[in-house]
C-alpha positions as CSV (number, residue, x, y, z in Angstrom):
1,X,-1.1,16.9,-43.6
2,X,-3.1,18.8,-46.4
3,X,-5.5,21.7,-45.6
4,X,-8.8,21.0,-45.5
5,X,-10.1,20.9,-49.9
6,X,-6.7,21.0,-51.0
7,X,-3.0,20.8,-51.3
8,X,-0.5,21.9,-48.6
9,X,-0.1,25.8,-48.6
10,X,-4.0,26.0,-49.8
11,X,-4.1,25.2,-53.5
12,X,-7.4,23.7,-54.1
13,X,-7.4,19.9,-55.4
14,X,-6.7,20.0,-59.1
15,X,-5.4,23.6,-59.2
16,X,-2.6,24.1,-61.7
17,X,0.2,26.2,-60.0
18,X,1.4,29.3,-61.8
19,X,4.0,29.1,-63.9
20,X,7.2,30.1,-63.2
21,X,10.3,30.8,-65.0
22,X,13.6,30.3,-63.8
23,X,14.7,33.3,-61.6
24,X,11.4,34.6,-60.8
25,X,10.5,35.7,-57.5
26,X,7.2,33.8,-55.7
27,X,5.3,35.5,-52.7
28,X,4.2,33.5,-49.8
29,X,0.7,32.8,-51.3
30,X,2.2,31.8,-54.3
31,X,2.0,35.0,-56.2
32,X,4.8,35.1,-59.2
33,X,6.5,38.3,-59.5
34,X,7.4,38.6,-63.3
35,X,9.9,40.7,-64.8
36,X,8.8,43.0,-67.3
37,X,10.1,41.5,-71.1
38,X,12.4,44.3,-71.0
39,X,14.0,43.8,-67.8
40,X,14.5,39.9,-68.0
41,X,17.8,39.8,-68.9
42,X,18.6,42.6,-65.7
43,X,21.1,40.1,-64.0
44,X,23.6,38.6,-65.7
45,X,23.4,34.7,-65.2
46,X,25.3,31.9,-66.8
47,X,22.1,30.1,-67.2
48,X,20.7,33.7,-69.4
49,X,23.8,33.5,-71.1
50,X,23.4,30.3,-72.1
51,X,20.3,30.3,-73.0
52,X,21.2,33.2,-75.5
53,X,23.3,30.7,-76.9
54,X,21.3,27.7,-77.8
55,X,22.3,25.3,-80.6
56,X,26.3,26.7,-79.9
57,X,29.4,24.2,-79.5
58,X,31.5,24.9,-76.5
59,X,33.9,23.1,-73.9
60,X,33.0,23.0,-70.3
61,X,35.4,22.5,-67.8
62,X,34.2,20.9,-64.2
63,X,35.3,20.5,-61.5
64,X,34.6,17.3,-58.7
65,X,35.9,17.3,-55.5
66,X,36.5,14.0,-53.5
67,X,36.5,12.2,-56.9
68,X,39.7,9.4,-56.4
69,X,38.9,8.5,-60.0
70,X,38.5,12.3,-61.6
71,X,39.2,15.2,-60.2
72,X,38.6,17.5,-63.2
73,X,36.9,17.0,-66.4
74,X,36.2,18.5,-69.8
75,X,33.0,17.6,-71.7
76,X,32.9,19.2,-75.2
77,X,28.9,19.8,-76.9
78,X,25.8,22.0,-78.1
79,X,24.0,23.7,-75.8
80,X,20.5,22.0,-75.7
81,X,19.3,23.9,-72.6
82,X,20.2,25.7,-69.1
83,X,18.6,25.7,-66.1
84,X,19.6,27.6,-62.5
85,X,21.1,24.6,-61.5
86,X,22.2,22.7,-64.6
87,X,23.0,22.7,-68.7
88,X,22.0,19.9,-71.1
89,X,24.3,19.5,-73.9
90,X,24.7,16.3,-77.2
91,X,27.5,15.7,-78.5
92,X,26.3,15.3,-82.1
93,X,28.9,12.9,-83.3
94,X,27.8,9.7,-80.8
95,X,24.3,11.3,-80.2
96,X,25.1,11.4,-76.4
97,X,23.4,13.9,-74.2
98,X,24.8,15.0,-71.3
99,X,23.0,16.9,-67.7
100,X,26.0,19.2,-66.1
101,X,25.3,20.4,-62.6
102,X,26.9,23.9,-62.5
103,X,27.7,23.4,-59.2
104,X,30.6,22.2,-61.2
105,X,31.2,24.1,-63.6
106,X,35.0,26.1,-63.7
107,X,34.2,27.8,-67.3
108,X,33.1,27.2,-70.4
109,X,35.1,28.1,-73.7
110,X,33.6,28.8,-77.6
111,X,35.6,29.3,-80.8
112,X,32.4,31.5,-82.2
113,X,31.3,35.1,-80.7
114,X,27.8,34.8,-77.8
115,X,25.3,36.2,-78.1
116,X,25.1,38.5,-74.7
117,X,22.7,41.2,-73.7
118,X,23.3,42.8,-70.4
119,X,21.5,46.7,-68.9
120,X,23.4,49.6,-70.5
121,X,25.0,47.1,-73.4
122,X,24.1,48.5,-76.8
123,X,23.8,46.5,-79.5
124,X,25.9,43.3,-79.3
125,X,28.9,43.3,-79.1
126,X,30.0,39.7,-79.9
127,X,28.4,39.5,-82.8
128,X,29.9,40.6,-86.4
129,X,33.1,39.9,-85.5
């Protein structure tokens, strides 16, 4: 049951919540703590990392337990997007696109230097080599 002139939680009918990137902190109210620009990339995730990395071929290696048909699996593709919970990638050849859950995910391999930024990390490393 809704509060009275609005949403669960007290959003008013037709309010538009905040916006919220992936990883950011909410308050109770539904306040979004953001991340100064500079200190987005303060934790490093696999999803970050990715995302770095758009438009990159690499081979991910899963993992399914309980599977009688598949226990393991490797799915080969560019990186079309990454979420907390998840990584899109085609496979340009058959035009297939593919949504991993990285619940699964083991690791992921590239034959071309990332694209990495991590605190106290000058420069970048993996590229120009």
């Amino acid at each position: 049951m809704g509060m009275p002139g609005g949403m669960p939680g007290g959003m008013p009918m037709g309010a538009v919540p905040p916006q919220v990137t992936s990883g950011s902190p909410m308050g109770p109210a539904g306040t979004v703590y953001q991340a100064p620009p500079q200190q987005q990339f303060e934790q490093s995730y696999v999803e970050n990392i990715l995302r770095l990395n758009l438009g990159k071929t690499g081979t991910f290696y899963m993992t399914y337990e309980n599977n009688s048909q598949w226990n393991a699996k490797i799915f080969t593709g560019v990186i079309e997007a990454a979420g907390r919970d998840h990584i899109i990638i085609s496979d340009r050849s058959t035009g297939q696109r593919i949504l991993l859950l990285t619940l699964n995910l083991d690791y992921i391999t590239f034959n071309e230097p990332l694209i990495y930024q991590y605190p106290g990390v000058i420069g970048n490393p993996g590229q120009g080599r």
